[in-house]
VEXLUMRO-555908 format. One line per 10 residues: number of its first residue (from 0); their letters; for each residue x, y negated, z of C-alpha. Coordinates in nm, 2 decimals. Each point is the difference from the previous one (the first is absolute). Layout:
! residues N
NUM) A) X,Y,Z  ...
END
This chain:
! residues 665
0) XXXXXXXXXX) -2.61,-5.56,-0.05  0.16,0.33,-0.04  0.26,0.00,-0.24  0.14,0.31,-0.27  0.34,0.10,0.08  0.10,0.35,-0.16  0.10,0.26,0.29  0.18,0.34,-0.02  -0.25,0.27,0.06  0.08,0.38,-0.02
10) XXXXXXXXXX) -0.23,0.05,-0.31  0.13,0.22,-0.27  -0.01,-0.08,-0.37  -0.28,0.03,-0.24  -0.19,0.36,-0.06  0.09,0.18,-0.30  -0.27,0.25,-0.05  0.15,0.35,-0.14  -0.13,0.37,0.06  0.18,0.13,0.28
20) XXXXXXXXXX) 0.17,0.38,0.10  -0.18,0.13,0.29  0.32,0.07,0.17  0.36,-0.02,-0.06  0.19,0.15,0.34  0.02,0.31,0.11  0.23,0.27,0.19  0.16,0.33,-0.04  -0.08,0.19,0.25  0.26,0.13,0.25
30) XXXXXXXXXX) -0.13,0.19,0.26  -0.05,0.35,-0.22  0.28,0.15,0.04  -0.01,0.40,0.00  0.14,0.06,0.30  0.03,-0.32,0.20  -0.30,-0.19,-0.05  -0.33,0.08,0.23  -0.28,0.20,-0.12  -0.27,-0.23,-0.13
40) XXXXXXXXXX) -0.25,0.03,0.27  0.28,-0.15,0.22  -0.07,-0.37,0.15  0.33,-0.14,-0.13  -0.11,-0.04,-0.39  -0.37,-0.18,0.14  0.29,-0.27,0.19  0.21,0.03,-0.29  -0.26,-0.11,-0.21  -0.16,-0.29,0.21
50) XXXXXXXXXX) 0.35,-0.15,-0.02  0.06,-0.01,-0.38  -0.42,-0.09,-0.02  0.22,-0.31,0.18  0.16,-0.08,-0.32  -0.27,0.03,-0.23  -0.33,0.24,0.02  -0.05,-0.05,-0.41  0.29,0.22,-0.14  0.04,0.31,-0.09
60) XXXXXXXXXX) 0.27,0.33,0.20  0.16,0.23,-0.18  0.03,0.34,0.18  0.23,0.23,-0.14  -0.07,0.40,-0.02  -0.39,-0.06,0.05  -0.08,0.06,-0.37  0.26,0.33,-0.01  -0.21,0.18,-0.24  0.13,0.39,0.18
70) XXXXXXXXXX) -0.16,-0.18,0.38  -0.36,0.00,-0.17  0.01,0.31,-0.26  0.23,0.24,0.16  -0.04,0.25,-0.30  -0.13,0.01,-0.33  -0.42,0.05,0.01  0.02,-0.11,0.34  -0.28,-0.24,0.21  0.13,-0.36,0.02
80) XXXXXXXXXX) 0.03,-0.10,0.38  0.01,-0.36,0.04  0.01,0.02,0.35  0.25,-0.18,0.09  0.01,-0.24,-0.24  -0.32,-0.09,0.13  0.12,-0.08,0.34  0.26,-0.20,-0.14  -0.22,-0.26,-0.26  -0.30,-0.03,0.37
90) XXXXXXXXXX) 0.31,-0.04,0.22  0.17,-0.32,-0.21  -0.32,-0.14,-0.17  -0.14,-0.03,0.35  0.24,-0.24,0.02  -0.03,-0.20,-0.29  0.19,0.17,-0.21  0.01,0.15,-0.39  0.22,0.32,-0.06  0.15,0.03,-0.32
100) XXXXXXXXXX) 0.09,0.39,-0.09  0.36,0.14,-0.13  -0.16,0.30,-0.25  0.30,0.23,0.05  0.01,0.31,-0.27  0.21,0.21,0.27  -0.23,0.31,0.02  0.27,0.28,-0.12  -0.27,0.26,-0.11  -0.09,-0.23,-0.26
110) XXXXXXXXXX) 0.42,-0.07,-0.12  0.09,0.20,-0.30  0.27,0.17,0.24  -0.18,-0.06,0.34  0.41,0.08,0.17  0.21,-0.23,-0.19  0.33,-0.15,0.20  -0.18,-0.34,0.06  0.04,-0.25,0.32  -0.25,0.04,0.22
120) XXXXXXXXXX) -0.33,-0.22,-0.06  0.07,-0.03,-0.36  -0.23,0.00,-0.26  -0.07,0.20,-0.34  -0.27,-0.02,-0.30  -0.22,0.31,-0.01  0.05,0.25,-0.21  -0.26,-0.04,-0.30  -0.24,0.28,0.13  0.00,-0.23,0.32
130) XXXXXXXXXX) -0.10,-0.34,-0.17  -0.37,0.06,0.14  0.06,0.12,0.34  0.18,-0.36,0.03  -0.24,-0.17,-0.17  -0.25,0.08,0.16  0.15,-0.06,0.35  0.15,-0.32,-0.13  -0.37,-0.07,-0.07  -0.20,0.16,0.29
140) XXXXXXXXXX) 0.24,-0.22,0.25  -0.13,-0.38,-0.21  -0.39,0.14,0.01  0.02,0.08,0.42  0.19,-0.37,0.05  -0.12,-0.27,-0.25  -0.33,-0.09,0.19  -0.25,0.06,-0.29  -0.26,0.17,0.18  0.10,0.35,-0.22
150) XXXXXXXXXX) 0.14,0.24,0.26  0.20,-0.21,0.18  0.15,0.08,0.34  -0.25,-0.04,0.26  0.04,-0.32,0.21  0.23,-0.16,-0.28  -0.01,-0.43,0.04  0.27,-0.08,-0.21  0.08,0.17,-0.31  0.33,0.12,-0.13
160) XXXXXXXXXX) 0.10,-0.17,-0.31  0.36,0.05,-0.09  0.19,0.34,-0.06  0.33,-0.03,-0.04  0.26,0.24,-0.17  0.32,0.13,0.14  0.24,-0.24,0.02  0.42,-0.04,-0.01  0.00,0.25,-0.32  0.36,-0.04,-0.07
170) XXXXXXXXXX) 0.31,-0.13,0.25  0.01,0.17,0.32  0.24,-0.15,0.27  0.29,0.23,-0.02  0.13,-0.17,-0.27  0.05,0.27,-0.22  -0.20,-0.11,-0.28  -0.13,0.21,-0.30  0.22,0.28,0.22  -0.29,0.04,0.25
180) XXXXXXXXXX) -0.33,0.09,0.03  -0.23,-0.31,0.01  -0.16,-0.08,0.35  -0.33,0.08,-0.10  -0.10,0.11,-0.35  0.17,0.34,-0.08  -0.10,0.01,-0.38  0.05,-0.17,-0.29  -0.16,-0.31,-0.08  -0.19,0.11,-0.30
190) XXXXXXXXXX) -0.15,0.22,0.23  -0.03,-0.35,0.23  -0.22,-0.13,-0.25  -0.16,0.26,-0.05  -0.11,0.02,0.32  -0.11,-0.36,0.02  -0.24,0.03,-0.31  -0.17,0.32,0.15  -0.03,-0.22,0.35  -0.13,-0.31,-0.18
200) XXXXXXXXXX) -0.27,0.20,-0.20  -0.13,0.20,0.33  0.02,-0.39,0.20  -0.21,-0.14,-0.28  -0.25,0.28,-0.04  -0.08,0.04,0.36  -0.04,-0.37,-0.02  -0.12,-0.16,-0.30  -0.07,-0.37,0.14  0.41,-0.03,0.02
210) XXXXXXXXXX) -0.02,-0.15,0.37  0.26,0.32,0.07  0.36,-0.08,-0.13  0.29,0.22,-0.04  0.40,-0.18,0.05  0.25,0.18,-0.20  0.36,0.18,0.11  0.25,-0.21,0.04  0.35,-0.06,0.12  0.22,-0.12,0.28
220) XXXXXXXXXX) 0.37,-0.12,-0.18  0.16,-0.12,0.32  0.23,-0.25,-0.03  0.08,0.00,-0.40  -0.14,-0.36,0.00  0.09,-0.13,0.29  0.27,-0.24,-0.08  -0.15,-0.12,-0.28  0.21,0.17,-0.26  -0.02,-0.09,-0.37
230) XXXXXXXXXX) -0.31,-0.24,0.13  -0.21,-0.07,-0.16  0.06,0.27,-0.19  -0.15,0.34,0.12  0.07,0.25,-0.29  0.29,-0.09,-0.17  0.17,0.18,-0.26  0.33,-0.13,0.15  0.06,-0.11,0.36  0.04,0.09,0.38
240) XXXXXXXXXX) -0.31,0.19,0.00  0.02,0.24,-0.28  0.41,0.07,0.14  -0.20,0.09,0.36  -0.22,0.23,-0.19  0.27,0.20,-0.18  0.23,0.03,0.30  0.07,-0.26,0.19  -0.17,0.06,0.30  0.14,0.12,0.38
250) XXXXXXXXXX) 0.03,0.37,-0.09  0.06,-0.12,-0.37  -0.29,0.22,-0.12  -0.20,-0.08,-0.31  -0.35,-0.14,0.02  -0.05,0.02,-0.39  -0.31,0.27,-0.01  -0.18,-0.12,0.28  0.03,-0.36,-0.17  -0.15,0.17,-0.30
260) XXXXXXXXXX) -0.24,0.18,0.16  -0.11,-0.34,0.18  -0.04,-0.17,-0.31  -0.19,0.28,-0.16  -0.26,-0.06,0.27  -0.01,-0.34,0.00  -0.07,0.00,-0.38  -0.24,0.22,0.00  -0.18,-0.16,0.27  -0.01,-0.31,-0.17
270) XXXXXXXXXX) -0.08,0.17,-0.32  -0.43,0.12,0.01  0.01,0.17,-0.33  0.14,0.31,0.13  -0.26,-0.01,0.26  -0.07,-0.17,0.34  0.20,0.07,0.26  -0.04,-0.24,0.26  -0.18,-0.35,0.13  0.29,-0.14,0.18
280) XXXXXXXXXX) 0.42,0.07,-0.03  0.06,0.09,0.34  0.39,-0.10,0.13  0.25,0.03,0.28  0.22,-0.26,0.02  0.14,0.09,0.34  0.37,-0.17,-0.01  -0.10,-0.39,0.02  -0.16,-0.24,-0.13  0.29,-0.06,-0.24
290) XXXXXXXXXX) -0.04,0.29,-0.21  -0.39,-0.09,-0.05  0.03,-0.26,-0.28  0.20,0.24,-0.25  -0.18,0.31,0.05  -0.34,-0.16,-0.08  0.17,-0.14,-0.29  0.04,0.35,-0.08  -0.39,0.07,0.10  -0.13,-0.26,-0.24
300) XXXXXXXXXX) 0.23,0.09,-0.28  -0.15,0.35,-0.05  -0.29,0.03,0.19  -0.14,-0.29,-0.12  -0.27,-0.19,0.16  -0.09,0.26,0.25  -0.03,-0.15,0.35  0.27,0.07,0.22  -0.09,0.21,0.35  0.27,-0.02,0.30
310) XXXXXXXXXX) -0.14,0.33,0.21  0.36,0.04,0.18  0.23,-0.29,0.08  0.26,0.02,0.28  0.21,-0.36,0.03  0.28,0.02,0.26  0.38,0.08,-0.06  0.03,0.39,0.06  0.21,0.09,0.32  0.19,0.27,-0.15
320) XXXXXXXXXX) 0.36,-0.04,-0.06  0.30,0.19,-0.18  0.01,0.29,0.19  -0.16,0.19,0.24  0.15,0.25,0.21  0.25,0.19,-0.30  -0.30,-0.02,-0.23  0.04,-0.32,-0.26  -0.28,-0.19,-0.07  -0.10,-0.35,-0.20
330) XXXXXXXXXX) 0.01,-0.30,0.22  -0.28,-0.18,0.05  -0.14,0.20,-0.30  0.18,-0.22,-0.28  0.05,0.29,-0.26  0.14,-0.25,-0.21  0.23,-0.23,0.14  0.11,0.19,0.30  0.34,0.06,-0.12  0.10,0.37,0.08
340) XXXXXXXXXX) 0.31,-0.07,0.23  0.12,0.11,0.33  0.08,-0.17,0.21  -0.27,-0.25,-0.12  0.07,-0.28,-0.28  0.00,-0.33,0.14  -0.34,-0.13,0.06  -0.06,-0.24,-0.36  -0.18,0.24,-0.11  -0.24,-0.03,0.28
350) XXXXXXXXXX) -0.06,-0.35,-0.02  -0.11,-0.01,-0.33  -0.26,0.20,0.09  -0.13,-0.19,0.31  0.16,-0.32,-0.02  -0.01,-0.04,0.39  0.14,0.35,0.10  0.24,0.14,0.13  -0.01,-0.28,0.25  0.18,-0.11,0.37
360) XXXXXXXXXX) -0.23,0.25,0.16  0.13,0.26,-0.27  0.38,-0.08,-0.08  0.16,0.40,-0.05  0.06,0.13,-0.35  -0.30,0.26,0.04  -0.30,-0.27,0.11  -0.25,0.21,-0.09  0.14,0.27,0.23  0.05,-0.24,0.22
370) XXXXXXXXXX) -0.38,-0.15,-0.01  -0.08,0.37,0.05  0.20,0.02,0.32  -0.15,-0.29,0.12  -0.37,0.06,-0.05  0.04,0.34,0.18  0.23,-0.14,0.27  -0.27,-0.24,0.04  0.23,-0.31,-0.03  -0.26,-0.28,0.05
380) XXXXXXXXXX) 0.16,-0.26,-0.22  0.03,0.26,-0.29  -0.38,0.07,0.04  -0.10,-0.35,0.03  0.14,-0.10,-0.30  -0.09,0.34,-0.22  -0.35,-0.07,0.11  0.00,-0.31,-0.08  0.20,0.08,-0.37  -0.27,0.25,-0.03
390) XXXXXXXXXX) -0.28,-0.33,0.02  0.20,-0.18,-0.25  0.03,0.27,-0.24  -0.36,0.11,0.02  -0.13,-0.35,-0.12  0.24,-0.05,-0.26  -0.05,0.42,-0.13  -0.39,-0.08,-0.02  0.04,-0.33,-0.13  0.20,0.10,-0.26
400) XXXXXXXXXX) -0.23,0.26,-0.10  -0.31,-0.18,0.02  0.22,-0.29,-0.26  0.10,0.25,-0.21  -0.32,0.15,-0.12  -0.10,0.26,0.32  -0.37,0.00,0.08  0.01,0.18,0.30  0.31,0.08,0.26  -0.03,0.27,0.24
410) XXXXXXXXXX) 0.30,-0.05,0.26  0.18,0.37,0.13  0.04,0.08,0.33  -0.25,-0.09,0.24  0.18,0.10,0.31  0.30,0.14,0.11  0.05,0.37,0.07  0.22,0.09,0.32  0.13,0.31,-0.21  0.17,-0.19,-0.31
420) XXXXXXXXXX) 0.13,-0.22,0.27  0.24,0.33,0.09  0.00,0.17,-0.34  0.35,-0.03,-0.16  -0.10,-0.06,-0.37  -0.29,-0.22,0.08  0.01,-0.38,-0.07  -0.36,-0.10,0.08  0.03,0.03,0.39  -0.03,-0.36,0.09
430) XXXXXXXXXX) -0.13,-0.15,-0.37  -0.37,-0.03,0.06  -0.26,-0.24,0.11  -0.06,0.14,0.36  0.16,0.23,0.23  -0.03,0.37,0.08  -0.28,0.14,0.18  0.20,0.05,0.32  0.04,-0.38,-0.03  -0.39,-0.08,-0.01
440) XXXXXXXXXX) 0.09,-0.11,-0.37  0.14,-0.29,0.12  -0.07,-0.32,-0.23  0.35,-0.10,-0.16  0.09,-0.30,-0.22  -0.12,0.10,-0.32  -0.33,0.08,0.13  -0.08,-0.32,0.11  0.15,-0.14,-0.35  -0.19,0.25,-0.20
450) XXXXXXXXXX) -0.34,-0.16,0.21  0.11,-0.30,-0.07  0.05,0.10,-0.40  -0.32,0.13,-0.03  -0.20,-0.30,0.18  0.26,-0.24,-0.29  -0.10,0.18,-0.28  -0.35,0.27,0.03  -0.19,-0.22,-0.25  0.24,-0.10,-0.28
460) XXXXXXXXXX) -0.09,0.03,-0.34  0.33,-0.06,-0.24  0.42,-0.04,0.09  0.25,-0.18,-0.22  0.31,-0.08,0.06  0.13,-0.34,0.06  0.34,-0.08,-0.25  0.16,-0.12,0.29  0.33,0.18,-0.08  0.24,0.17,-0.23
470) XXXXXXXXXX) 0.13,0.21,0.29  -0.21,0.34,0.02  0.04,-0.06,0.40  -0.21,-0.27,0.03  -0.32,0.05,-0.04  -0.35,-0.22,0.02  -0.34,0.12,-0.05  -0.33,-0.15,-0.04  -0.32,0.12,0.10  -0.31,-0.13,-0.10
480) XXXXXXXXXX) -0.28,0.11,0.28  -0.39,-0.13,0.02  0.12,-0.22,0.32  0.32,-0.15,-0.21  0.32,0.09,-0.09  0.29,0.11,0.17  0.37,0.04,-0.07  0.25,0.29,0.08  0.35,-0.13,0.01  0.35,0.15,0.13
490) XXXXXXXXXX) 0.38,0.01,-0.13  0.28,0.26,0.07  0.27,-0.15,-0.21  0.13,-0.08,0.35  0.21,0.15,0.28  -0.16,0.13,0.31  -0.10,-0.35,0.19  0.23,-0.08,0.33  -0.03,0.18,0.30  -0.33,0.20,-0.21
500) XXXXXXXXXX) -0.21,-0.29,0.07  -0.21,0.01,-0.31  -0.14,-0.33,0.06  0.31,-0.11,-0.17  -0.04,0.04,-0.38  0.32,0.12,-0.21  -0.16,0.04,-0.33  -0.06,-0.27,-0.28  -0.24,-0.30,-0.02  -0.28,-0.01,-0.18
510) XXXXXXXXXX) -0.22,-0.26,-0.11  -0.33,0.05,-0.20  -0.34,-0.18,-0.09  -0.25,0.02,0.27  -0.37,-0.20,-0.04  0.01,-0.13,0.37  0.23,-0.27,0.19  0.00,0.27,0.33  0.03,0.36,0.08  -0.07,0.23,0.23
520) XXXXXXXXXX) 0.34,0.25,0.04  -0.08,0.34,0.21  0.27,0.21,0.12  0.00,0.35,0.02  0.00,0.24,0.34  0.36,0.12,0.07  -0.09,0.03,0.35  -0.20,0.26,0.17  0.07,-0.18,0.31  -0.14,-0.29,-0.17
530) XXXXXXXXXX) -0.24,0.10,-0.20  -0.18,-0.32,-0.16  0.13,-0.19,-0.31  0.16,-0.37,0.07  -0.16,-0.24,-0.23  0.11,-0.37,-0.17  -0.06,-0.23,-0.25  0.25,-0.06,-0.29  -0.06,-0.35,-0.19  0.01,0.00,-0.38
540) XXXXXXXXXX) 0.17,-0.29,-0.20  -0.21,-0.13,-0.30  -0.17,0.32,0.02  0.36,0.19,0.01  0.06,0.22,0.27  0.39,0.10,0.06  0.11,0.26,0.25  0.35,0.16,0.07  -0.14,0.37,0.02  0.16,0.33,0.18
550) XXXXXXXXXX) -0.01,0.35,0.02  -0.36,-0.09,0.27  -0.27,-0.07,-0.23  -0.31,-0.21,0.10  -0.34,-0.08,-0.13  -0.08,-0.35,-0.14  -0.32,-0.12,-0.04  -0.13,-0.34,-0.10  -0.22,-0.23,0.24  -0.23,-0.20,-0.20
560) XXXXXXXXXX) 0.00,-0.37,0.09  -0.37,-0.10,0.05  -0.17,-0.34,0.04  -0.20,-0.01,0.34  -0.12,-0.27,0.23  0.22,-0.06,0.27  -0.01,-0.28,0.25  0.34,-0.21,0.02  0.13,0.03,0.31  -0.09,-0.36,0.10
570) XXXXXXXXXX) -0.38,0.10,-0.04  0.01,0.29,0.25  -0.20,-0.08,0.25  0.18,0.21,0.26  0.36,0.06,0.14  -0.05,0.24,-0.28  -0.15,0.24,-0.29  0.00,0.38,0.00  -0.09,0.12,-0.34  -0.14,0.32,-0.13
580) XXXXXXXXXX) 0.26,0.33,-0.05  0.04,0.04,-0.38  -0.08,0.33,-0.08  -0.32,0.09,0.20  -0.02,0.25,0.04  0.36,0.12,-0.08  0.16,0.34,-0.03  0.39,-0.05,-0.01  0.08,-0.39,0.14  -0.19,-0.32,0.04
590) XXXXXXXXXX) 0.08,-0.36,0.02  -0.11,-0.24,0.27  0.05,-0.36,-0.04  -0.08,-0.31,0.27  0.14,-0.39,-0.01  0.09,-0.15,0.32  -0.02,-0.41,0.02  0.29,0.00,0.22  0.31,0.17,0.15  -0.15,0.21,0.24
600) XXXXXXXXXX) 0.05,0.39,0.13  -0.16,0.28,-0.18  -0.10,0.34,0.03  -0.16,0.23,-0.23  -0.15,0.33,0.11  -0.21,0.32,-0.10  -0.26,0.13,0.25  -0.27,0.28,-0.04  -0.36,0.03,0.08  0.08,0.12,0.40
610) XXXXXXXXXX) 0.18,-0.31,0.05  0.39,0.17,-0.04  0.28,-0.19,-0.20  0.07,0.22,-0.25  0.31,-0.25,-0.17  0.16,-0.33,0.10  0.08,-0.13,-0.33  0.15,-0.36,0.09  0.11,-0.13,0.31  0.21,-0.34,-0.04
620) XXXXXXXXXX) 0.00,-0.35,0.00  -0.11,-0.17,-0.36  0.05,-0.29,-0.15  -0.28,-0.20,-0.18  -0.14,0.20,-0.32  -0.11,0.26,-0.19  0.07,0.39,0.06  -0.08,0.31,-0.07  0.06,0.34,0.14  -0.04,0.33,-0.10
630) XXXXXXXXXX) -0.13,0.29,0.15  0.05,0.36,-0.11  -0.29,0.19,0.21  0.25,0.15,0.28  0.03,-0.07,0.36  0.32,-0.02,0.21  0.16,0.34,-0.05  -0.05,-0.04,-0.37  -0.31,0.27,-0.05  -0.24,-0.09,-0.22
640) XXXXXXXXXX) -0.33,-0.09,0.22  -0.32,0.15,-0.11  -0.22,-0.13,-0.25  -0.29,-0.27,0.18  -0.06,-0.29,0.11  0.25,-0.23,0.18  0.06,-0.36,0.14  0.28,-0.24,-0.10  0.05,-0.27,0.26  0.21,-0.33,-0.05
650) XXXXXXXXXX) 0.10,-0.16,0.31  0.15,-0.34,-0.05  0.08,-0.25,0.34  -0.28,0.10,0.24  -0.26,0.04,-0.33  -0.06,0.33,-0.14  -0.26,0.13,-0.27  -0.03,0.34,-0.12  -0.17,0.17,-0.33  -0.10,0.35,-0.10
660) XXXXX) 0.21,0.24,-0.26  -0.08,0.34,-0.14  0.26,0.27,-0.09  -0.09,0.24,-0.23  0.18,0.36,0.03
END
């Protein structure tokens, strides 16, 4: 008689059935550059694309300049030549992918003053005998792309659906404040929302259904929350942060109008009864994840309830130190805690942006410079670990945004370009998911993360965050998903960990209620060389989990404890039992269990159809019992095999027995 024992199984936690966003990830494209970047005819974008169709084929690209209002209307009265924009939306949704469009009011013949002493790519309302001509090519471009049978582009598959505003209105990153010129919007912001009420009218009348969405300006404030100041205050009549606004800042500037201005927006986006001006708030919060929770704060407070979209997002420490060549400039971009010495201030003010930099691979006064130096020098150390810095901070920046009320988060810089690599004022050289073209866009760290990020989370439906701490460094977030929920946890209320083995947490422990006794803790890819995440179990106490956390976050999820049939290991009627993998088919990792009746050597491996191992998972003598191990869908050198059918094989003394198991790609 069989009797009822309760086994670990890798099932996830009841369904919770909610209305899901079709996609949440997406990409800034970075292979458009004027002058550097190949035409678009070239080969390099289709391998450019297969690679980030790698990561997820669901989301959405940003392409900058493709909307430039002047590119398609060259002069007033003129024929609208879509041209190119055409070969652009058939070239990326032929691989899966949805373009959303920047609507860019840069065509100068329809400026009041079509010379005025603006930056270069900035934009301007029309004058108000233009407010037509940009309606109706705001309105002309939805009708062509939003698939509803009514003049559309011929050959169009997948629709576009959002238009997005120029962004980065005020705060450019000289560090000059209200002294400068904004990076991209050259006139006032009256005239901003202006702007956006005349686009949202000509969105909505070319398509009445409402499937077409329009995301609002928005802003990029560097570092001005990065430490937390005043937290969790984010406005403050009295503080840190309104005494960085007024003037002290690294040039010691003033930031008061622009902070105005910024508020103005905000309000009035959140505000419909001056008329619509958006669907989403877009947002920029390039510095780190750290400066995410305060300037939503800020979102919410004005704008209101309006969803939150992330169309540009760069996560990794800037390499740009204090000077370069005679020409000064802001380390690491930190307009407002870079103190304005030379030579450099010692390096506390770093660390409270970072927490685990400068470190032992970065010891001068100048480690930004330094990090700089490296990366260009092509110190292997330095890039390991900035690679692998630039995995941590990408799941922590989206996580963040995603638990702090984002609905979508499109991540900048697809690739690297060999040109910024060289070019003195550039930053962005090394910061992006793969490498330059000249490089075959090699896959880095954070690319394998970001997979593994978008695999973790594509189908959730809500995000809280768990009260674990009073320290705005720690951080835990739940999210509930059809297939169960899983947790988000890191700390960097810590030093660097020794020798940079981030294995080693330095950050507080946590403990908080979980509705399982076991769980299933992912780690995340800092390794192109390695590129598949190590997986465990954590046990829970009394339904307690505790976990000293560090500045490496992981995934938690729960394994449900089932009740199945299994036979006691003095029923088997053999040497012993090989059980059936747990997913199957799986997708990221699988769990094999067998018993043995007695102490006996054991080997575990993974063949496919022709015959070939593909993995030798165990190989070892074992005593009497049960085990389980896992396998993550990879063979030997660590790539992940294809998707198909395969063979797992237990050999035990001189007996052996083997079963089938799908992957799923």
């Amino acid at each position: 008689m069989k009797t009822l024992r309760y086994l670990t199984v890798f099932l996830l936690a009841p369904i919770h059935l909610h209305a899901q966003t079709d996609w949440r990830f997406g990409f800034e494209y970075n292979e458009n550059w004027a002058f550097w970047s190949p035409r678009w005819a070239h080969p390099a974008h289709a391998q450019l694309l297969s690679k980030l169709a790698m990561i997820t084929n669901r989301g959405a690209i940003n392409v900058n300049g493709m909307g430039n209002w002047s590119s398609i209307q060259r002069a007033e009265g003129e024929e609208y030549n879509f041209a190119t924009p055409d070969s652009i939306v058939r070239l990326f949704q032929s691989h899966g992918f949805e373009l959303t469009w920047y609507l860019n009011c840069e065509a100068r013949w329809a400026w009041v003053n079509p010379n005025p002493p603006v930056k270069f790519g900035a934009s301007m309302a029309p004058a108000p005998d233009k407010e037509d001509d940009w309606q109706n090519f705001v309105s002309a471009v939805v009708e062509r792309y939003d698939g509803d049978g009514t003049e559309d582009m011929p050959g169009l598959l997948i629709p576009i659906r959002f238009y997005i505003m120029t962004g980065e209105i005020k705060f450019d990153k000289s560090g000059f404040g209200d002294q400068e010129d904004p990076p991209f919007w050259a006139d006032t912001i009256d005239n901003l929302l202006r702007l956006h009420r005349l686009t949202y009218a000509a969105v909505r009348a070319a398509d009445p259904s409402g499937n077409t969405k329009l995301v609002s300006s928005g802003a990029v404030l560097w570092d001005l929350y990065a430490d937390f100041p005043d937290y969790p205050e984010f406005d403050p009549a009295q503080g840190l942060i309104p005494l960085r606004l007024q003037n002290q800042s690294f040039k010691g500037n003033s930031y008061m109008n622009g902070w105005r201005d910024l508020k103005k927006m905000l309000a009035s986006f959140g505000d419909d009864n001056d008329g619509i001006e958006c669907d989403y708030i877009g947002w920029h919060p390039h510095f780190s994840w750290r400066v995410i929770d305060q300037e939503f704060k800020l979102i919410h407070a004005l704008a209101g309830n309006k969803p939150v979209y992330v169309d540009d997002m760069w996560s990794n420490i800037f390499a740009q130190g204090y000077f370069v060549g005679l020409f000064a400039t802001i380390p690491g971009e930190a307009q407002f805690n870079a103190p304005p010495l030379n030579p450099p201030a010692p390096i506390g003010w770093i660390k409270r942006l970072y927490g685990d930099f400068p470190n032992a691979l970065f010891p001068s006064l100048n480690p930004h410079d330094e990090l700089r130096q490296k990366l260009k020098s092509g110190n292997v150390a330095a890039m390991e670990w900035y690679e692998a810095n630039g995995a941590r901070q990408l799941i922590k920046s989206i996580v963040s945004a995603f638990g702090e009320g984002a609905e979508r988060v499109s991540f900048s810089g697809t690739n690297d370009v060999a040109q910024l690599r060289n070019a003195p004022f550039e930053e962005i050289g090394w910061i992006n998911l793969l490498g330059t073209r000249q490089e075959a866009y090699r896959e880095k760290a954070q690319f394998y993360t970001y997979k593994l990020l978008a695999e973790k989370l594509r189908d959730f439906t809500t995000v809280a965050e768990i009260n674990a701490s009073t320290n705005p460094r720690t951080r835990v977030y739940k999210f509930e998903r059809p297939r169960g929920a899983i947790y988000v946890l890191w700390s960097e209320t810590g030093d660097a960990p020794p020798n940079l083995d981030y294995d080693i947490p330095t950050g507080e422990t946590i403990s908080f209620a979980v509705n399982n006794q076991k769980l299933l803790r992912t780690r995340i890819i800092t390794s192109a060389a390695s590129p598949f995440a190590r997986v465990d179990t954590i046990a829970a106490n009394n339904n307690q989990v505790a976990a000293q956390l560090g500045h490496e976050p992981f995934f938690l999820e729960p394994i449900a404890t089932v009740a199945v049939a299994e036979t006691p290991l003095s029923n088997i009627p053999r040497a012993f039992e090989l059980r059936q993998n747990v997913p199957n088919p799986f997708h990221l990792s699988t769990r094999i269990g067998f018993a043995i009746k007695q102490e006996e050597h054991v080997s575990l491996e993974i063949f496919d159809l022709n015959g070939r191992r593909v993995r030798l998972l165990l190989d070892e003598k074992k005593a009497r019992g049960e085990y389980e191990a896992v396998w993550e869908g990879r063979d030997e050198q660590g790539s992940l095999v294809q998707a198909g059918i395969y063979f797992y094989r237990l050999s035990v003394g001189h007996e052996q027995r083997a079963r089938k198991i799908a992957v799923m790609r």
